[in-house]
N, C-alpha and C positions, 0 to 999 in steps of 0.2 A: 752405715757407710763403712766397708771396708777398706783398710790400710793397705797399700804395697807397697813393697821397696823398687817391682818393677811391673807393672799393667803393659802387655803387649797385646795391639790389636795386631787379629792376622794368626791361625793356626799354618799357616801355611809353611816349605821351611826355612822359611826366615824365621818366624816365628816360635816355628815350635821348636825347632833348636835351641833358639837363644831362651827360651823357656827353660828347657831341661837344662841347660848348663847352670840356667843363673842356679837353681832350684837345687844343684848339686852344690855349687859355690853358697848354700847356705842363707840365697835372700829368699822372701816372702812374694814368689809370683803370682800374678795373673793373667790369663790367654782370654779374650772377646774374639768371640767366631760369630758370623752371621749366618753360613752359609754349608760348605764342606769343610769337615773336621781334616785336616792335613791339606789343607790348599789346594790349587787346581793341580799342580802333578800326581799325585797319586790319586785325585776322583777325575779329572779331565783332562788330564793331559803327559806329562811322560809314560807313568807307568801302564795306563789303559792301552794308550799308542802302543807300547812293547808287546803286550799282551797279542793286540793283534797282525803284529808284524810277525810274531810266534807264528799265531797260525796263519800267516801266509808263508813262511817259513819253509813249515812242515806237508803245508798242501805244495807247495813248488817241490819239496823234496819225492813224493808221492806220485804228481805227474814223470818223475823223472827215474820212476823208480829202477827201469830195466839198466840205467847205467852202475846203480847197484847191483844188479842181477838177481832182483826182486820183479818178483810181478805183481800190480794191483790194477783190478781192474774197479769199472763202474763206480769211479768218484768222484767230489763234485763239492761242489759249497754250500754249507747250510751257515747262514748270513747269521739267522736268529742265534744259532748256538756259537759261532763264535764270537758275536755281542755280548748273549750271557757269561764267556767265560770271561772275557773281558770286563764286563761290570764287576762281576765276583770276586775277580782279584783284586779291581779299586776299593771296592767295599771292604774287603780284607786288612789292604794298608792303610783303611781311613779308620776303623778301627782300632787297628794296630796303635797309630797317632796316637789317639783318644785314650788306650790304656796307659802308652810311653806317662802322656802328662799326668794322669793319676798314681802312678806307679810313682813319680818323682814327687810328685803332693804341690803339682802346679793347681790350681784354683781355676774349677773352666767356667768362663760367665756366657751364655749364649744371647746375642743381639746382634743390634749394629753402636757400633761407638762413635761418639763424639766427643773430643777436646774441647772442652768449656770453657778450660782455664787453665796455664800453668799447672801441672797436679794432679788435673781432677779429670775424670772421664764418665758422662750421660749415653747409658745404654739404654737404646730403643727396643722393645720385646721384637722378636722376629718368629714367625712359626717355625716347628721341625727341630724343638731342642729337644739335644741326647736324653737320654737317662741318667739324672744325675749331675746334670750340669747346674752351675746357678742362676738365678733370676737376671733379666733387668735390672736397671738400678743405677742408684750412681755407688763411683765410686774413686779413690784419692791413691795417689802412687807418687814416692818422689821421683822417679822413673819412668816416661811413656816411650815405647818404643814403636814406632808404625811399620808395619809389615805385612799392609794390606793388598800387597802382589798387583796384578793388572788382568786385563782383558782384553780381548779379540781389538782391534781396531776397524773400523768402519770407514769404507769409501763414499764420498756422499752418491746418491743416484747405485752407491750399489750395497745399499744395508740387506744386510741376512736376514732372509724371512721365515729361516726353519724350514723349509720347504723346497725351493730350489735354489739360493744363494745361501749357502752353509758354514758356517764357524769349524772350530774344530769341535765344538761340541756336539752339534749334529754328523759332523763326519764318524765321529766315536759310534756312533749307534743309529746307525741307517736300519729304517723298516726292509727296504730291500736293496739290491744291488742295483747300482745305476750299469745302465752299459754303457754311457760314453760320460766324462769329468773333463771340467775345465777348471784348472788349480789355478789362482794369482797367488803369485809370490811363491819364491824358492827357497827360502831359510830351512829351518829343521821341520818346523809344522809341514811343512807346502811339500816337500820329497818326502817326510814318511807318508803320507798320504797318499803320494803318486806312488810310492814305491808298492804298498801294501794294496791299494784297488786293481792296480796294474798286474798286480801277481794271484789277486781275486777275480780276474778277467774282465778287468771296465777299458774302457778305451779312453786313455788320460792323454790329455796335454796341456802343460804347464807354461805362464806365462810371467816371465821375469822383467823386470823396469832396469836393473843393471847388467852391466856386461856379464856376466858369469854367474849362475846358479849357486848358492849357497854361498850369497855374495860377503860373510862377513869370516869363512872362512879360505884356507890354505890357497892361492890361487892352482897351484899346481894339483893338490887334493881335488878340489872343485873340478876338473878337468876328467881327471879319474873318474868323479860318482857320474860326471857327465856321459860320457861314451859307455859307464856302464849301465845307466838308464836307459839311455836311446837304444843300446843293445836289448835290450829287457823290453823296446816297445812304446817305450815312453816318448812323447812327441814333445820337443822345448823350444821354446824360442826366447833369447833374451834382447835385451834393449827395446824392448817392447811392451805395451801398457793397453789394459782393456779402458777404452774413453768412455763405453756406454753398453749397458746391457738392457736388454728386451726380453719381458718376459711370453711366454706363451702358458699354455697349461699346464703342461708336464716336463718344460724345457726353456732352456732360456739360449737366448743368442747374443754374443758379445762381440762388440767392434773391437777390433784391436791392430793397432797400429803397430808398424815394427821399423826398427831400425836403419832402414834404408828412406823409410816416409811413406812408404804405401799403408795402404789400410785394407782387413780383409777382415771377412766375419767368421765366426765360428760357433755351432752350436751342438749341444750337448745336454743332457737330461740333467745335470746338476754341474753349480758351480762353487768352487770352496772358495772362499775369501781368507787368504793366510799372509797377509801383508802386514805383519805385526801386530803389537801388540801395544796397548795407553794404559799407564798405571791408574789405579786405583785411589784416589788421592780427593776424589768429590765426597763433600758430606762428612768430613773430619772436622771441620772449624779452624782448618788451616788458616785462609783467610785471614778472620776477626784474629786469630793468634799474632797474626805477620809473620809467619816462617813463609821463606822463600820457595819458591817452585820454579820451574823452568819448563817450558812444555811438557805438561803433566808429569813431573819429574819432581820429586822433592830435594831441595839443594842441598848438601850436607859436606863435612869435609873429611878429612882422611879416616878419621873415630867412626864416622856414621850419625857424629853430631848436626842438628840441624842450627838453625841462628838464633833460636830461643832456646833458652838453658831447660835443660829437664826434657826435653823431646828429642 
């Protein structure tokens, strides 16, 4: 049974930050990953997103070439290769991750973890560990720090099926292009999405439940990206909420009420689900610990300490 001064579940970067730092400051770390080595942004989520707003970037610069006083002609989208370049660069910074903490001589255990005790953390084997990582196992830290990030949140009657109601993680890597997308929810996830299929030629329209698109920023900002979407093509409508979707085979159709009270349907060959996100906080032994939670939220106070000492 290994000692640490600090066991952080969570490579992600909460994690693997506070890893490298402690690990510089001179204490005895260790990182539990289950899953993607650098958390979902850099294997599903910021950095992949960028990648492919890159190339939709560069293809919108391309269509537009003769404003340059460039000519191209005969182009077009290959879907597959800019997915791959996209995986390649996540794969690159998960990597990356992966060296940072060996390079500081952070201690990487790969499973899933659980708090059994004050101290102590029981990891479960999970397939897909690195090279080099260590076992399962238990193991004692006077130090736990949880930093196990979150995931997609689900509307009931309208769960992701991989298929036509889509996470971001399906949107990251579509077989093909949809031609017509129906986005819920407007935050960061829900606009690069609209923004990047919209400029890959899908016919997007996005549906918001508060008054304003990218309701948690600038109101006057928000107003900007607005008119320059719509400009761009993009179809939005806020104050409005899908109540109920139907699937067909290759398409789904979604009731969706708006703002004034009417209801009108709308259908489209795929629809992303980007209404937040629920932390990750199931299957730690919170619980049996009594640390506090609050709608899937772990309570904590200015420190980042939780109500049981050492966590």
């Amino acid at each position: 049974m290994s000692q640490y001064d600090i066991l952080i579940i969570g490579s992600g970067p909460g994690g693997y930050v506070a890893a490298i730092r402690a690990a510089q400051l001179g204490l005895k770390v260790g990182v539990v990953e289950r899953a993607y080595v650098g958390g979902i942004c850099p294997n599903w989520g910021c950095i992949p997103a960028k990648a492919l707003l890159r190339s939709a970037e560069i293809y919108h610069y391309i269509e537009h070439a003769k404003d340059y006083g460039l000519v191209a002609d005969k182009i077009g989208v290959d879907i597959a290769g800019v997915v791959k370049r996209s995986r390649g660069i996540a794969a690159q910074m998960s990597n990356g991750v992966g060296f940072l903490l060996k390079k500081n001589k952070v201690d990487c255990i790969w499973g899933e973890a659980t708090i059994t005790a004050p101290g102590k953390v029981s990891v479960k084997p999970v397939d897909g560990a690195p090279k080099g990582w260590l076992p399962a196992g238990d193991y004692t830290a006077k130090h736990i720090v949880i930093a196990t990030g979150a995931r997609p949140r689900a509307l009931p009657g309208i769960e992701p099926d991989k298929k036509l109601i889509w996470t971001y993680f399906d949107a990251l890597a579509p077989a093909s292009l949809p031609k017509s997308l129906l986005i819920m929810g407007s935050g960061a996830i829900g606009v690069e999405f609209a923004s990047f299929y919209r400029a890959m030629g899908s016919d997007v329209t996005v549906v918001e439940l508060l008054p304003q698109i990218l309701p948690v920023e600038d109101e006057e900002i928000a107003a900007h990206a607005r008119k320059r979407f719509e400009k761009a093509g993009i179809k939005i409508f806020t104050g409005a909420k899908v109540s109920k979707v139907e699937k067909a085979a290759d398409s789904v159709t979604a009731t969706v009420e708006t703002a004034d009270g009417k209801t009108q349907t709308m259908t489209a060959e795929r629809l992303i689900s980007a209404v937040g996100v629920v932390g990750n906080i199931e299957g730690l032994g919170l619980e049996a610990l009594g640390v506090k939670t609050d709608r899937g939220c772990v309570v904590i106070d200015g420190l980042g300490r939780t109500n049981v000492p050492g966590i």
